[in-house]
N, C-alpha and C positions, 0 to 999 in steps of 0.2 A: 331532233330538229323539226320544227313544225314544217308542214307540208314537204319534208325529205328535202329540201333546197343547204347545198354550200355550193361552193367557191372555192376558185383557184385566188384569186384576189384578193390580198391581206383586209383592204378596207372593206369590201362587200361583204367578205366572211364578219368584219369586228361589228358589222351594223345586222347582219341575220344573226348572228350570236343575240347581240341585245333582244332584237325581236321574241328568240326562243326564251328567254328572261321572261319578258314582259305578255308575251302572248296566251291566252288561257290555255294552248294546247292542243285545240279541237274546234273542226267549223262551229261555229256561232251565227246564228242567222238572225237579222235585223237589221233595222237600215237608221237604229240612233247612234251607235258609234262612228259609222263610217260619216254621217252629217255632223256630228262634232269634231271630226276631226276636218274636214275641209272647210267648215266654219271659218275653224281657227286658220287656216291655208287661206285663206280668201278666195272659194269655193272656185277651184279653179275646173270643175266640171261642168259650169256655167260657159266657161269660158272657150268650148274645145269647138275646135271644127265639125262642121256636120256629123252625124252620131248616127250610123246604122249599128242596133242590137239586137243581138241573134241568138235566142235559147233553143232547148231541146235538150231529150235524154241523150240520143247519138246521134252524130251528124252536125252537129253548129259548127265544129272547127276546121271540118272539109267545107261548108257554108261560106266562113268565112276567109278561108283561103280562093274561092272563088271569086267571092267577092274582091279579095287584096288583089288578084290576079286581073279582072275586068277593068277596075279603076285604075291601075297600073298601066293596063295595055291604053287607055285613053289618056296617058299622058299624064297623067294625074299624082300628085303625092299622097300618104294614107297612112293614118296612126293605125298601129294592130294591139288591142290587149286581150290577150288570149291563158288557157292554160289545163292542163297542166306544163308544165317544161318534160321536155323529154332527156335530156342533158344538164344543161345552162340556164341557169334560173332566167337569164336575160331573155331567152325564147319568147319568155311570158309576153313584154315592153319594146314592140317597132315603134321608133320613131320616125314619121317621114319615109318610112322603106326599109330603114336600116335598124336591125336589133340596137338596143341601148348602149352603151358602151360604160367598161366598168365604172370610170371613174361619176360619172353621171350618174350612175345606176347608187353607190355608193354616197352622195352629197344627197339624191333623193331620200334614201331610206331615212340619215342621218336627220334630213329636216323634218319628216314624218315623225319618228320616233321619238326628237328632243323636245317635240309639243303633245307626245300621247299617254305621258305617264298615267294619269288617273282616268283615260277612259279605258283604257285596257284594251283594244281594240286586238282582231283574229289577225295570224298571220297575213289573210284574204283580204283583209281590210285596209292594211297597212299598204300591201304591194298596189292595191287598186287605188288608194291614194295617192301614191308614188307616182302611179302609171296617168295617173289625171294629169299631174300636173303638170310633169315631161309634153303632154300632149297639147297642155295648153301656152305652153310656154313656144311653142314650134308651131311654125305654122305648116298649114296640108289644107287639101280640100277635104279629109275627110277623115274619121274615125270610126273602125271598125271594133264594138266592142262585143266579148262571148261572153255570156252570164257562166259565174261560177258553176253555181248550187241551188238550181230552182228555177227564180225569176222576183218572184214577188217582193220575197225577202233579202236576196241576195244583193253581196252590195253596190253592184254594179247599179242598180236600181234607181240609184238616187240622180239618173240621167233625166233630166225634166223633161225636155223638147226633143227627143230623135228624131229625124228626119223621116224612118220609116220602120219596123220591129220587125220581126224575124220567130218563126217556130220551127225546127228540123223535127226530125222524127221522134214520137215520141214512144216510150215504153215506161219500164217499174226498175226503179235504181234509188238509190239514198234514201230509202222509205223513213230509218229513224229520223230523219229528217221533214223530208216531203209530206207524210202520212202515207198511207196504204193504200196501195192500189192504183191503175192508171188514169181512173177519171179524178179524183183528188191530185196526181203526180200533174195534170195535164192543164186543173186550175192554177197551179202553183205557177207552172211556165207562163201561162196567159198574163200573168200577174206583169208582166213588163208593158202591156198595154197602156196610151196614153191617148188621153181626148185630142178624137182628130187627127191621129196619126194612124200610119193604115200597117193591118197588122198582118203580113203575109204569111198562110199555113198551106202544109203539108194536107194531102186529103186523110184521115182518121177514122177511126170505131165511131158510129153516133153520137155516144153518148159520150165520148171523149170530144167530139168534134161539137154538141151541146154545150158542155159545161166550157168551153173556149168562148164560143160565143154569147152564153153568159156576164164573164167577165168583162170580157171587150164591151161590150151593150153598157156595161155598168160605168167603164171607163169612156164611156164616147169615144170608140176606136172601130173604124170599115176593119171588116174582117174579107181579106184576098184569099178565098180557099183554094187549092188544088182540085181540079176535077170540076168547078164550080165557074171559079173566076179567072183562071187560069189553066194551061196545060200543058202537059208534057210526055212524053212517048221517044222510047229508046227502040233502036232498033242493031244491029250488025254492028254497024261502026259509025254510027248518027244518033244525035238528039235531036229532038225536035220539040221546039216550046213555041206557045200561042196565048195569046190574050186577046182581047176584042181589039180589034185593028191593026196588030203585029203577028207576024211568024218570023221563025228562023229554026235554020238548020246547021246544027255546030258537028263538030266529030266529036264521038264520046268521049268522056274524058280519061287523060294519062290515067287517072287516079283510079283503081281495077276495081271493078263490081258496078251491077245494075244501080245501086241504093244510089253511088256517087252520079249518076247523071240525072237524079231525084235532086241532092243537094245541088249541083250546078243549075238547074231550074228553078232552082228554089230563089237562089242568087239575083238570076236574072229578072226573076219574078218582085223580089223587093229590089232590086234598080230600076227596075219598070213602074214602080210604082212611088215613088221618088220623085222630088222637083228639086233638089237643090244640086246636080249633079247634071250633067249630058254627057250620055254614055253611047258612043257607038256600034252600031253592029259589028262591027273589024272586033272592037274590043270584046264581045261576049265571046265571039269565036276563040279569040287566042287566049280566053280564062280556061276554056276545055282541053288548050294543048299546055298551057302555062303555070298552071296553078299543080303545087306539092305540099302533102300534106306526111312528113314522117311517119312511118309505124304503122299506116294504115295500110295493109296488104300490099305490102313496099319488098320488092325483092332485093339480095343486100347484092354487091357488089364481092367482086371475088378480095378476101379480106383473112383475118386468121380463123374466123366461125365458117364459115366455107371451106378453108381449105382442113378441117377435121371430116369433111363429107365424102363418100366415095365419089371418082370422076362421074363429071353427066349430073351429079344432085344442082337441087335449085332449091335455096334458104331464103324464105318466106318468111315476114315480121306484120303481125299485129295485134293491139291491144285491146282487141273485144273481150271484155270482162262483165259484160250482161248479156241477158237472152236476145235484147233487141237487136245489140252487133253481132252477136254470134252468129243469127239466121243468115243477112246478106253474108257474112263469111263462110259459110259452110257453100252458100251458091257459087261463090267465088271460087272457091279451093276445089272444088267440082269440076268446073272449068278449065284451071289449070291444068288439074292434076292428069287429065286426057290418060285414066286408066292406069297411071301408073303409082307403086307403091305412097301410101300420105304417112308420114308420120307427124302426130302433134308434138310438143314441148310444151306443156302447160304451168304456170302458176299463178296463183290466183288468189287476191287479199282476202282475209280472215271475212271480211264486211261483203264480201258477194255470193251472188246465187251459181254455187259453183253447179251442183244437180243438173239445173237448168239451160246451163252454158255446156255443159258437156251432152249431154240430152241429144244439143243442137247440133254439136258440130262430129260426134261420134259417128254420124254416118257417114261423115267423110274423111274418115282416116281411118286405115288399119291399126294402127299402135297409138297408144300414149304414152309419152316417158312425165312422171310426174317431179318438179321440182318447187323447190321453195323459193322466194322472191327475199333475198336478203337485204338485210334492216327495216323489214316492214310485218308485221303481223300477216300470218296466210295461213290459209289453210293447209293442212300437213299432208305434204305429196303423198302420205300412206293411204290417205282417207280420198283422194284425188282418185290412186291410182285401183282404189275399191270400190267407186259409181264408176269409173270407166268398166272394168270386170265387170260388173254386173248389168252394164248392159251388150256386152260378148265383144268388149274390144282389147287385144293382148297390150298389157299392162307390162311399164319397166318402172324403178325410181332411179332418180341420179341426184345429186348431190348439188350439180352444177349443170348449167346451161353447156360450157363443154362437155362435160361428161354425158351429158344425154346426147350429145350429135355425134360424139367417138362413139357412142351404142349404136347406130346407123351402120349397118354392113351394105346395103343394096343401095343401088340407085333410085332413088326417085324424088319426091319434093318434103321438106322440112319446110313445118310451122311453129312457128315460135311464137307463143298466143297468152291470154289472160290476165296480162297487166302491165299497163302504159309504162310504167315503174320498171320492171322487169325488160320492155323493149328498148328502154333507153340504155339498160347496161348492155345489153346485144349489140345494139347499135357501136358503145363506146368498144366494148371487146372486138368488133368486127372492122374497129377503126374508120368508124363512117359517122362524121357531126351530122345532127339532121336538119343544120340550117346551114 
């Protein structure tokens, strides 16, 4: 099933069936299929409410939940197309506030796919068609879109006029893709830049932070840097963000780690920089206590994965699966952990820098229990549980995500880590939807 998506719903399953049919099988990047297909739609991405897009390796979709959060607290309605799904394919498609509902979601697909026979269009393409056009058909003040896979090419792209673009953090992920290495990864993101619309970043490596402005310059797009055009500084239990003639002081946010009160500045940084919107201070405040973002260092509720833990344990979830989330998580898990025993749970797709991600986060855990992430291609917990060993961290394998947390005798904190895919069955095992 392309991009792991089913359904409990006979009709949304009989329309992602067809898609697995007709889909090539595999990201495909370009932005001529997704314009023949809403050609044929009567280009209903023309036609959407205001359009904040927000790329980046890691961090756009805590970005964008801050953002759904600030325009929310301002009274405001708001498209979200986001993804992966953690659960529920519907995750991906807010309408207005409210995730998609089947039957909708279901007549969308249907119309996408009975006009796509001969362009063949990716899974990617189909659903972001889908998601246009729900969005344009409903009114809101606003839509929030997350670029897939990139920016340049990805098909979100084919947004003409946003109100304002967006860069989260950036690092080295989908190379076979992107190309190699972070300053090529960092042109690829810029690539959503538009003449005249201002393109708000993250501060950067030089020459990552060159090659951005590059593009932009080519694009006729102001570039808002961090550290430059803007600022931001965490401290205890405060942010604080400034541009020439505003400050404010928010509380950090719910959402745990230093990087996440980066992305909430980032947020308030492209609303700041924005005219088609009035946002107020009330509202950016209650985006820092408001906004939730599943699987991102989200501790679970007491559930059936908790209760295999001895009393006193505390079951940690998140899906950092590159080096770039791995860093803020291992600072994060640090913090928790105040000294007490760490054990990871790791698995990790066939397609990531597993080396590297353990590298990161092996100084903060005593154990690793290696597992596999079932119906997905991964790397073999054996081979997992042999870079942990060799860099002197005691090594288990388990079969299952239960079975590695029954291997847990002592109290301390459980992480359940390496792949968004893998957190969302935690999640479902743990009996906790993440919306």
């Amino acid at each position: 099933m392309p991009d792991h998506a089913t359904s409990s719903h006979v009709a949304v399953q009989y329309q992602l069936d067809r898609l697995a049919m007709l889909s090539p099988g595999a990201d495909v990047l370009g932005l001529e299929r997704i314009a023949a297909l809403l050609t044929r739609l009567g280009d209903p991405h023309l036609s959407m409410p205001p359009v904040f897009h927000v790329a980046g390796t890691n961090g756009k979709g805590s970005t964008c939940a801050f953002l759904r959060a600030a325009i929310e607290a301002a009274g405001l309605s708001v498209h979200v197309y986001s993804s992966p799904h953690l659960v529920r394919f519907n995750e991906r498609i807010r309408v207005a506030g409210r995730l998609i509902d089947d039957d909708a979601l279901a007549g969308l697909l249907a119309q996408v796919l009975d006009i796509a026979d001969d362009i063949r269009p990716s899974f990617f393409e189909v659903t972001t068609a889908a998601a246009f056009l729900a969005f344009a058909r409903t009114p809101a003040a606003a839509t929030i879109v997350e670029v897939g896979l990139g920016g340049r090419l990805d098909a979100t792209n084919v947004i003409v006029a946003p109100v304002v673009t967006g860069i989260a953090a950036l690092g080295v992920d989908h190379e076979s893709f992107l190309g190699r290495g972070a300053v090529t990864i960092a042109g690829e993101k810029a690539g959503i830049a538009k003449a005249r619309v201002p393109l708000v970043t993250m501060n950067y490596p030089r020459r990552s932070a060159d090659r951005i402005a590059q593009i932009a310059a080519a694009a006729g797009a102001p570039v808002l840097a961090r550290g430059r055009d803007w600022h931001s500084e965490t401290a205890r239990s405060t942010m604080r963000y400034a541009d020439p003639g505003f400050s404010i002081v928010t509380h950090r946010p719910r959402l745990i780690g230093a990087h996440q009160s980066r992305n909430l500045a980032l947020a308030i940084a492209m609303l700041r920089h924005q005219g088609a919107l009035a946002v107020p201070e009330a509202a950016y405040r209650a985006a820092a206590d408001w906004a939730q973002w599943p699987a991102r260092m989200q501790r679970l509720s007491p559930g059936p994965l908790t209760g295999l833990l001895p009393d006193g344990s505390e079951l940690w979830l998140d899906g950092a699966h590159n080096p770039s989330a791995a860093a803020p998580v291992a600072r994060a898990l640090r913090g928790i952990a105040r000294g007490r025993p760490v054990t990871l749970v790791l698995g990790m797709l066939a397609n990531k820098d597993a080396p590297a991600v353990l590298r990161l986060l092996s100084s903060s855990v005593g154990r690793v229990v290696a597992v596999p992430v079932p119906g997905h291609e991964h790397h073999d917990p054996a081979i997992l549980a042999g870079l942990a060993h060799d860099l002197g961290v005691e090594t288990m394998l388990a079969e299952s995500v239960e079975a590695a947390l029954a291997c847990v005798k002592t109290a301390g904190v459980v992480l359940i880590a390496g792949s968004l895919y893998l957190a969302g069955s935690a999640l479902v095992a743990n009996e906790e939807l993440p919306i």
